[in-house]
ROSE-4610 file (N, C-alpha, C; in Angstrom, 1 decimal, always signed):
// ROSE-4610
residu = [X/X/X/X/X/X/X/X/X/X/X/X/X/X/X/X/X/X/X/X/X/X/X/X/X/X/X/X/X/X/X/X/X/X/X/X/X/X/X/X/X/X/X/X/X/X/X/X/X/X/X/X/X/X/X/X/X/X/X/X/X/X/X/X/X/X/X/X/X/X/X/X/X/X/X/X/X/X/X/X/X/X/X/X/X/X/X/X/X/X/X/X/X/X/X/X/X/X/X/X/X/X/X/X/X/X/X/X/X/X/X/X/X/X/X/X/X/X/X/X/X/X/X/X/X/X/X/X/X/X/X/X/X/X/X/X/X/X/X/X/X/X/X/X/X/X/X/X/X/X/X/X/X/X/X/X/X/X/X/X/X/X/X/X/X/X/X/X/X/X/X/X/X/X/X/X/X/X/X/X/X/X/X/X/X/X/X/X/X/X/X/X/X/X/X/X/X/X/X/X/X/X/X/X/X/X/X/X/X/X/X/X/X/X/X/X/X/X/X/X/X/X/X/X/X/X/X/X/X/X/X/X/X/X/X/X/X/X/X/X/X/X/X/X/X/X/X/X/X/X/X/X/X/X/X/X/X/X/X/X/X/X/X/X/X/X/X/X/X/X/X/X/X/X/X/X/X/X/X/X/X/X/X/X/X/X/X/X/X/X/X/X/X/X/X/X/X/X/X/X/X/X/X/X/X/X/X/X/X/X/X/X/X/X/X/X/X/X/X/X/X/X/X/X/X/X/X/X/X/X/X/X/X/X/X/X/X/X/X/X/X/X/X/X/X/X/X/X/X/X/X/X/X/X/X/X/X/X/X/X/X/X/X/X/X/X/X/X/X/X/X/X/X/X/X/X/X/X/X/X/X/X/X/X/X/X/X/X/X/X/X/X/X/X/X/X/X/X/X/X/X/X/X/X/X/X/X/X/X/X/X/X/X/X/X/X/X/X/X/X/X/X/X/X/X/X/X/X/X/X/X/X/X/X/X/X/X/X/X/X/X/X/X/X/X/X/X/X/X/X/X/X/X/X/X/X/X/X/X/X/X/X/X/X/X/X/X/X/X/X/X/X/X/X/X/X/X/X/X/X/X/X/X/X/X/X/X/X/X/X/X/X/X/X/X/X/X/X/X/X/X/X/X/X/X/X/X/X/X/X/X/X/X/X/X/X/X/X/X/X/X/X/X/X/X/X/X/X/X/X/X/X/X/X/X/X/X/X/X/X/X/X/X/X/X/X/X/X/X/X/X/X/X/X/X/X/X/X/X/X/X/X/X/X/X/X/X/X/X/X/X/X/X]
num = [1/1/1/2/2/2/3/3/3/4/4/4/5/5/5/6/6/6/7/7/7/8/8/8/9/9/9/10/10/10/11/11/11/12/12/12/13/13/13/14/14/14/15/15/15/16/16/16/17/17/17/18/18/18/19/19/19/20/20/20/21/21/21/22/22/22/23/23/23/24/24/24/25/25/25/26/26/26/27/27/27/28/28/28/29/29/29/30/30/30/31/31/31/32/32/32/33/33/33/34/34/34/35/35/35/36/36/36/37/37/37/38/38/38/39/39/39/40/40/40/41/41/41/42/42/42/43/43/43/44/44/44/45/45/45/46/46/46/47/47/47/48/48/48/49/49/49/50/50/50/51/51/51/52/52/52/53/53/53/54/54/54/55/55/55/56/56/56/57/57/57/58/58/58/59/59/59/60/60/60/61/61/61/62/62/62/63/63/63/64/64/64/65/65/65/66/66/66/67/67/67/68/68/68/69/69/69/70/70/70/71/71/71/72/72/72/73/73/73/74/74/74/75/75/75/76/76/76/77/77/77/78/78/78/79/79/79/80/80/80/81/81/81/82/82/82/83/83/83/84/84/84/85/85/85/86/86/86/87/87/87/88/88/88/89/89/89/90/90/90/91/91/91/92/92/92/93/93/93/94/94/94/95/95/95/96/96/96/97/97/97/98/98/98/99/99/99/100/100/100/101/101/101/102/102/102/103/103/103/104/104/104/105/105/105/106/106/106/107/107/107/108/108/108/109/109/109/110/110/110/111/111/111/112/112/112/113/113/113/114/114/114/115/115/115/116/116/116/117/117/117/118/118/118/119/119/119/120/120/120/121/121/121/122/122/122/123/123/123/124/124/124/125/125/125/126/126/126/127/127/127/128/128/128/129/129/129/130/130/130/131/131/131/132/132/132/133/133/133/134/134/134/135/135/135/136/136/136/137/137/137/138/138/138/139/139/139/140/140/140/141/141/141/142/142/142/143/143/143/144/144/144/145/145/145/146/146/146/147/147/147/148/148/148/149/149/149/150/150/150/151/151/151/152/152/152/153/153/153/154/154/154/155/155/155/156/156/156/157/157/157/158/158/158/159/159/159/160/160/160/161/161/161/162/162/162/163/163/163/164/164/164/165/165/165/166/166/166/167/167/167/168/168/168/169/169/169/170/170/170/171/171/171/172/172/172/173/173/173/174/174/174/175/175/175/176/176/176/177/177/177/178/178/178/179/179/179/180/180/180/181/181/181/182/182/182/183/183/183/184/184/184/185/185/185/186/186/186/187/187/187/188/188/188/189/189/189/190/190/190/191/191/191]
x = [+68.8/+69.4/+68.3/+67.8/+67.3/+67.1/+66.5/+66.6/+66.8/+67.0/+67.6/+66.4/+66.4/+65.2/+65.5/+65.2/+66.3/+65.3/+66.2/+66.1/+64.7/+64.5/+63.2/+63.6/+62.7/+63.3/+63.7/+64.6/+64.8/+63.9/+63.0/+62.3/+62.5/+60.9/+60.8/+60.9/+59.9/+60.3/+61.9/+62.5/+63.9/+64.3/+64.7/+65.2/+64.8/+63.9/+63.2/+63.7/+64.3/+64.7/+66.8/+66.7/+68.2/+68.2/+67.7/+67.2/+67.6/+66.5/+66.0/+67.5/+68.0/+69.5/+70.2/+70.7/+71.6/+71.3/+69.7/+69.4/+69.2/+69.4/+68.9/+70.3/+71.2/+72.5/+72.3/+71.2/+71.0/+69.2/+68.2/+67.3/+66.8/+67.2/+66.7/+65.4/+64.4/+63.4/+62.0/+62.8/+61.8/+62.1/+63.2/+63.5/+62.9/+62.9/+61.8/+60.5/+60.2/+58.3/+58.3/+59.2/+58.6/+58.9/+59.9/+59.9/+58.8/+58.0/+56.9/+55.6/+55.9/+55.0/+54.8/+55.9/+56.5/+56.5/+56.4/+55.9/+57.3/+58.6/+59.5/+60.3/+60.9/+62.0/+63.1/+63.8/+65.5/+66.2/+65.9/+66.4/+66.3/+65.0/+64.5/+65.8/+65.5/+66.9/+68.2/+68.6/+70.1/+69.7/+69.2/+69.0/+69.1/+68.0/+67.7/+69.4/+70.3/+70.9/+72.2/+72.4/+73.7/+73.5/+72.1/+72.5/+72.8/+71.9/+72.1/+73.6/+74.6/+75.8/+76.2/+76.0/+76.4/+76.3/+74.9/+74.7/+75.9/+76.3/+76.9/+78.2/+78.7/+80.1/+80.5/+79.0/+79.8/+80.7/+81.8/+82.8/+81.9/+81.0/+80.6/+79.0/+78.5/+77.1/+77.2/+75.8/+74.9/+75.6/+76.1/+75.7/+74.9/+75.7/+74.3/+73.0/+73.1/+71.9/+71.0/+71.3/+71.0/+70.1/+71.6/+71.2/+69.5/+69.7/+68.2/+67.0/+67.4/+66.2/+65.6/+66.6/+66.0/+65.8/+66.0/+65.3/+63.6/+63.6/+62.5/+61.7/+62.6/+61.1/+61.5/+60.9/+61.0/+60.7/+61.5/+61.3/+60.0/+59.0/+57.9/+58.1/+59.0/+59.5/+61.1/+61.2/+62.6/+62.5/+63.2/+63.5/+65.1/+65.0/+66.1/+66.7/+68.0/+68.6/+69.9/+69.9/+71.1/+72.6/+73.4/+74.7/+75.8/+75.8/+76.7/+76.6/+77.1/+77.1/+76.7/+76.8/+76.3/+74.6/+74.4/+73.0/+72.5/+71.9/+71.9/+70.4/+69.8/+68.8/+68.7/+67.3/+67.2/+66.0/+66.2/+65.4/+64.9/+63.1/+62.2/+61.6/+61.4/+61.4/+60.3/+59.1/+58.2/+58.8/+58.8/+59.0/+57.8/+56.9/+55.7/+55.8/+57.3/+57.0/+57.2/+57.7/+57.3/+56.8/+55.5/+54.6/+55.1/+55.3/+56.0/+57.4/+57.9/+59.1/+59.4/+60.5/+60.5/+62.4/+62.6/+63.7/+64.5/+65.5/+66.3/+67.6/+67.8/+69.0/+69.5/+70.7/+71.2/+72.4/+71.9/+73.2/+73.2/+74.6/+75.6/+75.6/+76.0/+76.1/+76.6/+75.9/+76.7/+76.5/+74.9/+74.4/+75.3/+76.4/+77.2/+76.0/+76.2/+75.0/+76.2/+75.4/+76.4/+76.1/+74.5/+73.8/+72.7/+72.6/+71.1/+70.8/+69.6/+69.0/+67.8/+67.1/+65.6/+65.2/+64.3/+63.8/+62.0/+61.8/+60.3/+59.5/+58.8/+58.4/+57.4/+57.8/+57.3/+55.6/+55.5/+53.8/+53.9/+54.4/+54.2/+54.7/+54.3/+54.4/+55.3/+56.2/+57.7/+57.4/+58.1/+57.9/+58.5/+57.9/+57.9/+59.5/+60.1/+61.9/+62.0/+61.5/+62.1/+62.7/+63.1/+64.4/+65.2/+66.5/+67.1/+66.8/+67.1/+67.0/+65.3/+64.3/+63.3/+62.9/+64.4/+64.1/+63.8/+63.2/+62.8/+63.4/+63.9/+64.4/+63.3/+63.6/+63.2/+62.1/+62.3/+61.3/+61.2/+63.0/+63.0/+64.5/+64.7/+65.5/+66.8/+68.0/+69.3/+68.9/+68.2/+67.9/+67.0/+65.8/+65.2/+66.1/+66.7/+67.3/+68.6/+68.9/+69.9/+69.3/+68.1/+67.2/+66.6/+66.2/+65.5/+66.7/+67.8/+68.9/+70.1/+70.1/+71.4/+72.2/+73.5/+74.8/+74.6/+73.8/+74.6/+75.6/+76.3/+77.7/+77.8/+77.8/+77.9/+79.0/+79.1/+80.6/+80.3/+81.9/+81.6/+80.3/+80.0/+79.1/+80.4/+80.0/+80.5/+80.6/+79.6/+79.9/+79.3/+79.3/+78.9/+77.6/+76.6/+74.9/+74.5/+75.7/+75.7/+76.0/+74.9/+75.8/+75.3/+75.7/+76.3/+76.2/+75.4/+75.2/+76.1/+76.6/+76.6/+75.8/+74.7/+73.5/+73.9/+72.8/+73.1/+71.6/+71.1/+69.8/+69.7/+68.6/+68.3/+68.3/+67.7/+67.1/+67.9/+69.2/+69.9/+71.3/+71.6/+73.3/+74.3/+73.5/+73.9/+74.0/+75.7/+76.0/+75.9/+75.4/+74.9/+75.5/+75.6/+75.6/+75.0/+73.6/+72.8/+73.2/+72.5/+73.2/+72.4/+72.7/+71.4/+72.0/+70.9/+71.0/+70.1/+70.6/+70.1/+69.1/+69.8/+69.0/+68.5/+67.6/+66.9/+67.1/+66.9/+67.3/+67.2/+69.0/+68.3/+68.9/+69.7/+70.4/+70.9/+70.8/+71.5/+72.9/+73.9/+74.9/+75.1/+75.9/+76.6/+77.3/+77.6/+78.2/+80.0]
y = [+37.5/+38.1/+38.6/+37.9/+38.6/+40.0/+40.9/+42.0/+42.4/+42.9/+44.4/+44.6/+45.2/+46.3/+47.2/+46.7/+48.0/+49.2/+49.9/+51.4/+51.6/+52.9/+53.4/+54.2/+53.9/+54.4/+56.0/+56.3/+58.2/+58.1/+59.5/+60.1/+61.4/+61.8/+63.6/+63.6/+63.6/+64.0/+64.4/+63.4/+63.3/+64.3/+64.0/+65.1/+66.7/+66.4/+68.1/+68.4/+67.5/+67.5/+68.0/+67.5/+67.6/+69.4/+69.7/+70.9/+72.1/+71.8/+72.4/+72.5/+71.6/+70.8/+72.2/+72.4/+73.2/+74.7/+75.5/+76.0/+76.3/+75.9/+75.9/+77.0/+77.2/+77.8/+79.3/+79.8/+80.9/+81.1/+80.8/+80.7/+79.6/+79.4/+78.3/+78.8/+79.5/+79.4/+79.2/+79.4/+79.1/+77.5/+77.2/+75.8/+74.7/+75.3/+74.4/+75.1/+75.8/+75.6/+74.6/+74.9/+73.5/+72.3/+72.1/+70.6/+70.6/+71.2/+71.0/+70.3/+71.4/+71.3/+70.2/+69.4/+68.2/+66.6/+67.5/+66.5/+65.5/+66.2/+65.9/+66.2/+65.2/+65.7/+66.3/+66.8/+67.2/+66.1/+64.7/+63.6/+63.3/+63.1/+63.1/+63.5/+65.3/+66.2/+65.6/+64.9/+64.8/+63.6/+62.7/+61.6/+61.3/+62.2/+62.0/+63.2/+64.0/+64.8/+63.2/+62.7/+61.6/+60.6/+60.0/+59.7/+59.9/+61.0/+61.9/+62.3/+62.4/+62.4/+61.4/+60.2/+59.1/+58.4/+59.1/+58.8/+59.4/+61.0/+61.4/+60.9/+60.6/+60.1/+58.5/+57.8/+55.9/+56.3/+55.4/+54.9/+54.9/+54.3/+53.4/+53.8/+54.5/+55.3/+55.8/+56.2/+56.8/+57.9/+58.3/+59.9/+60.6/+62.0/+62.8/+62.6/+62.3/+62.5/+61.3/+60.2/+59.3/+58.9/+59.3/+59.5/+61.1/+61.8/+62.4/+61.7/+61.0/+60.2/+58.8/+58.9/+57.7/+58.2/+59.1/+60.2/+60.3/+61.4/+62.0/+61.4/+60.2/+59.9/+60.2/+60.3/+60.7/+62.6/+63.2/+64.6/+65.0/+66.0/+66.1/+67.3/+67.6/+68.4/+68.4/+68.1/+68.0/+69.0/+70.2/+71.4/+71.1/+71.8/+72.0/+73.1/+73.3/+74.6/+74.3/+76.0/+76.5/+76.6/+76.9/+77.2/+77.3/+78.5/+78.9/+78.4/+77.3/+76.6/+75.1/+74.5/+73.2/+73.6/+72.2/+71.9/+71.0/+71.2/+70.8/+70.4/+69.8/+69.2/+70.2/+70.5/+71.3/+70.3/+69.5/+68.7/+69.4/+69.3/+70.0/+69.0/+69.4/+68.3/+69.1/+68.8/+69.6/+69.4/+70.2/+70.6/+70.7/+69.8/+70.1/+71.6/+71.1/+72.4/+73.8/+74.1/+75.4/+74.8/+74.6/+74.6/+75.5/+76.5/+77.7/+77.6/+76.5/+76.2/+74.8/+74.9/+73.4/+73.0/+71.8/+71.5/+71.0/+72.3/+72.1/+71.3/+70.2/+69.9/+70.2/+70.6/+71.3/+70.2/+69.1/+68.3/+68.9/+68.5/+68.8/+67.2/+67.4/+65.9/+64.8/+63.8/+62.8/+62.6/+63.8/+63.4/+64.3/+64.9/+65.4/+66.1/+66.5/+68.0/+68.4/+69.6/+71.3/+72.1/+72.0/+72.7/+72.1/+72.5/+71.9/+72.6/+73.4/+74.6/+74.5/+75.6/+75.8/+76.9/+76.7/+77.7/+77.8/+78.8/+78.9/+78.4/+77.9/+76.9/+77.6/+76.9/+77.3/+77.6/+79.6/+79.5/+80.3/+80.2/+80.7/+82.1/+82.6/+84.2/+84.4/+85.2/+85.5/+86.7/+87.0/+88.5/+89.3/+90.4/+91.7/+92.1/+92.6/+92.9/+94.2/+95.0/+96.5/+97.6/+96.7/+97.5/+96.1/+96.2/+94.8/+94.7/+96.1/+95.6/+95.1/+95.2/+94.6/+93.0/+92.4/+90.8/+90.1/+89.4/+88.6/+87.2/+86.4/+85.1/+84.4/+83.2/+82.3/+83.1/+84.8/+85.0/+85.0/+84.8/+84.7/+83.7/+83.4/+82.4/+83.4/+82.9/+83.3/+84.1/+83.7/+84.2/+85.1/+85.0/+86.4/+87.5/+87.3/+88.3/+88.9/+88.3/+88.6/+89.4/+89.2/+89.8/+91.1/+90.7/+92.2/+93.4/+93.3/+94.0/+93.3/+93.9/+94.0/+94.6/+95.2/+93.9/+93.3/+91.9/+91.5/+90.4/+90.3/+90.0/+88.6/+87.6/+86.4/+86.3/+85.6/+85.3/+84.1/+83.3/+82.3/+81.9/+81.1/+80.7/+79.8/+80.0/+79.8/+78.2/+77.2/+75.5/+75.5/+74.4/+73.8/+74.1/+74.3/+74.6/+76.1/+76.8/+78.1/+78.9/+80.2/+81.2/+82.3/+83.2/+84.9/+85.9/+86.6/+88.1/+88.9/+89.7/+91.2/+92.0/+93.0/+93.4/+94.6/+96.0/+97.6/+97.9/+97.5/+99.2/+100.0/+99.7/+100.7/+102.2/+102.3/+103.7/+103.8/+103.5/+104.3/+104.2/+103.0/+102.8/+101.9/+101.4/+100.5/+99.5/+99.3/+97.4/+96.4/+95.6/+94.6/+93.0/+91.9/+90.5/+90.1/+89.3/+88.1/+86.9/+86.2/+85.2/+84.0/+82.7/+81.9/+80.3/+79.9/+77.8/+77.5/+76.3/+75.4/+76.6/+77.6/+78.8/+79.8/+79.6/+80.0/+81.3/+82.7/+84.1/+83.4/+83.4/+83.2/+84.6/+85.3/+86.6/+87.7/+89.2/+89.9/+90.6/+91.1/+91.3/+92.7/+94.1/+95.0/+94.5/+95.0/+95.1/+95.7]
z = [+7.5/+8.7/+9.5/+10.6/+11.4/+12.1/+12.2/+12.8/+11.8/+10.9/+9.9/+9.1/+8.9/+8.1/+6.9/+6.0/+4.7/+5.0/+4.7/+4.8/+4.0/+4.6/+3.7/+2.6/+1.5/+0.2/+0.0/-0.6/-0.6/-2.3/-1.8/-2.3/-2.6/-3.1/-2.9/-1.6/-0.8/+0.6/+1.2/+1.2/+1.6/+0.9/-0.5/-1.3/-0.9/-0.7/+0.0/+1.6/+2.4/+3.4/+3.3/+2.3/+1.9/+1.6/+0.6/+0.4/+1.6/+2.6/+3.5/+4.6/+4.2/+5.5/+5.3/+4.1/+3.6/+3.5/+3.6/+3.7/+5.3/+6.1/+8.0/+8.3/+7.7/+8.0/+8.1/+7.2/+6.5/+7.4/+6.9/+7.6/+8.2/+9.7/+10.6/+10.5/+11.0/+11.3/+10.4/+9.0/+7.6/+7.7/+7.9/+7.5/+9.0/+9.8/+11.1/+10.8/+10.2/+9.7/+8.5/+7.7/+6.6/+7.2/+8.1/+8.3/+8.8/+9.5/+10.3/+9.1/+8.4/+6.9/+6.1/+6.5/+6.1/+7.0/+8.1/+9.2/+9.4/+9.5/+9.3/+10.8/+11.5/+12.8/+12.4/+13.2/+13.1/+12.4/+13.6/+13.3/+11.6/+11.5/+9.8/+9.0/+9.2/+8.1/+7.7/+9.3/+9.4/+8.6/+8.8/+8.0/+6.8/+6.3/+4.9/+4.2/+4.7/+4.7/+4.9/+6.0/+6.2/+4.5/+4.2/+3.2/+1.6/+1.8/+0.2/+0.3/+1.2/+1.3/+0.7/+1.5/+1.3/-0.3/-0.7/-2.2/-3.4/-3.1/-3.7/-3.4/-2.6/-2.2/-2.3/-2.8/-2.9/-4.4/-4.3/-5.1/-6.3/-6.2/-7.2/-7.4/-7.0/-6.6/-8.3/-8.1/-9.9/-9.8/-11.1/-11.9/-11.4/-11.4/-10.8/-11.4/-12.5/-13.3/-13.2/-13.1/-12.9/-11.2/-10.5/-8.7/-8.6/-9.5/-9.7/-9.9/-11.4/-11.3/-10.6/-10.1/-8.8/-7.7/-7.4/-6.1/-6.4/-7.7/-7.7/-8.8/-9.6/-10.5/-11.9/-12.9/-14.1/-14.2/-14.9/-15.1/-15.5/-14.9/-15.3/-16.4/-16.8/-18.0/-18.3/-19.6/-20.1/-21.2/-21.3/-22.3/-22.8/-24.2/-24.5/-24.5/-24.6/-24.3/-25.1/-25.4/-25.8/-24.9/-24.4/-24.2/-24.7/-25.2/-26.4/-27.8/-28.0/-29.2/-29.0/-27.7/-27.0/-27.0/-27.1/-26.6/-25.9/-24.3/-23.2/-23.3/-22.0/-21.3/-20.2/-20.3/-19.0/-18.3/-17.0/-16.6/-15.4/-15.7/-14.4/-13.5/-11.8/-10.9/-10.5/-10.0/-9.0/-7.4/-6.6/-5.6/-4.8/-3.8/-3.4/-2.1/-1.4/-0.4/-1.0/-2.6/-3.2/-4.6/-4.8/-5.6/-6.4/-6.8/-7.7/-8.6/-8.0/-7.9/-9.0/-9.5/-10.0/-9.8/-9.4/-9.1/-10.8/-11.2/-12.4/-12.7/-13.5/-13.3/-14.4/-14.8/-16.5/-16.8/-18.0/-18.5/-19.5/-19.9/-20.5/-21.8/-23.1/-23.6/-22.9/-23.0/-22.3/-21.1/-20.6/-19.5/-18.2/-18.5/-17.3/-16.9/-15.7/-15.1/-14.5/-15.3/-15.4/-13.7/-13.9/-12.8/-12.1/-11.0/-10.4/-9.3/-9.4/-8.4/-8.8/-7.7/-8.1/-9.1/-9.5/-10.7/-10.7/-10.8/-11.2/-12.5/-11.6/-12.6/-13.9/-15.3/-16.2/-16.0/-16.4/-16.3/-14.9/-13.8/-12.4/-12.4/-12.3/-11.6/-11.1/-11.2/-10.5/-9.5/-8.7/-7.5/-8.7/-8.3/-8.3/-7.7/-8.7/-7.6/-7.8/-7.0/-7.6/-6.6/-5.6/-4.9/-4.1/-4.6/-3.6/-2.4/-1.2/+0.0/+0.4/-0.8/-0.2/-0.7/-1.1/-1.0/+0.3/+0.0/+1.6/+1.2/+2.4/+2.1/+1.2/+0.5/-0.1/-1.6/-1.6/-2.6/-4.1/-4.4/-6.1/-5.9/-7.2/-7.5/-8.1/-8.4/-8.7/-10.1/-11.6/-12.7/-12.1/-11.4/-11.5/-10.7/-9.7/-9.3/-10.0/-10.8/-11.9/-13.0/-13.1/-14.2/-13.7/-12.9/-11.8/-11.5/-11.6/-11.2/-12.0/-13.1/-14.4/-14.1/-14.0/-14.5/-13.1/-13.0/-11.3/-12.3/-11.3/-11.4/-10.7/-11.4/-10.6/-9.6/-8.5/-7.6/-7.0/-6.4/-6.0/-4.9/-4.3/-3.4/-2.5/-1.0/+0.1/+0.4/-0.6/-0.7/-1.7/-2.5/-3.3/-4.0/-3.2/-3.5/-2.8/-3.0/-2.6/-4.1/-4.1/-5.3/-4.3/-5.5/-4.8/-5.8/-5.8/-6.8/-6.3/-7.0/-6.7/-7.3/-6.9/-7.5/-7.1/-7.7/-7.4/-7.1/-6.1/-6.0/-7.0/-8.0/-9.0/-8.4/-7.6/-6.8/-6.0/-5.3/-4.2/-5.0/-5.6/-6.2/-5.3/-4.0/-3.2/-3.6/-3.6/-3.9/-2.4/-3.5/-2.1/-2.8/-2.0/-2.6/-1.8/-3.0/-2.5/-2.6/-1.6/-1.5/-1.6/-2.6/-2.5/-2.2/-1.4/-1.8/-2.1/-3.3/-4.2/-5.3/-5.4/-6.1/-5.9/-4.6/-4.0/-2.6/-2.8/-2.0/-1.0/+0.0/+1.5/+2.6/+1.8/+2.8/+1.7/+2.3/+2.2/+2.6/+2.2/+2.8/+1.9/+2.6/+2.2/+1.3/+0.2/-1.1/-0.8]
């Protein structure tokens, strides 16, 4: 067939553009410096965002788990894990626009994925959390801020690749809920 062109293949990049799609709601202006960082258009986002839809929604399209590894490649670290009495796969993905960062996917036997967010990558330095209202977007991931401020209290997230703390100000007693995508702090809100 003359004229057509197959698509260009989805990658890290894209997958990092997807990322960033769903995060622009919360912070627009972090999320147009990395595309920049990325050397990526608007048009790019929606793009690489129209088909990673399209991936998760064919009839007949991969497993999540599967639709991962043909994005990004082979896991550059696979852990095992506990959950409760189950024992899962915890698969690590590098993330080049946060180097710090490693993209987690959590199956379940049989390959289901349980979870998939960002996490700090094994070995990397985590922030320093020792008062909530001084998180800054994009600085810790859903487990450290759960960890930095005990009992937080998990709650739904607002779509799909959204979660939600409820945390307390060690030092004031102020409840607050953080709010993250794909794992990652992007707002504060009064408790």
């Amino acid at each position: 067939m003359g004229g057509m062109t197959a698509p260009t293949p989805f990658g890290p990049l894209e997958f990092q553009l997807v990322l960033l799609r769903r995060m622009a709601d919360h912070q627009p202006e972090l999320v147009e410096e990395s595309r920049r960082e990325l050397s990526a258009s608007l048009a790019d986002m929606r793009e690489a965002n129209r088909r990673w839809q399209a991936m998760v929604r064919a009839p007949r399209g991969r497993g999540s788990l599967r639709r991962y590894r043909s994005v990004l490649g082979e896991p550059e670290l696979t852990l095992k894990r506990r959950v409760g009495d189950v024992e899962c796969e915890a698969l690590l993905w590098p993330v080049p626009l946060w180097p710090d960062l490693r993209f987690e996917v959590m199956a379940g036997p049989g390959g289901a994925v349980w979870n998939e967010w960002l996490v700090r990558a094994p070995g990397a330095a985590g922030p320093e959390l020792t008062s909530v209202p001084s998180l800054r977007p994009w600085s810790c991931t859903v487990d450290e801020a759960a960890r930095a401020f005990p009992p937080a209290r998990p709650m739904e997230g607002s779509a799909p690749t959204r979660w939600a703390l409820a945390v307390t100000d060690p030092g004031s007693g102020q409840p607050y809920v953080a709010e993250f995508t794909w794992g990652l702090f992007q707002r504060l809100l009064p408790g």
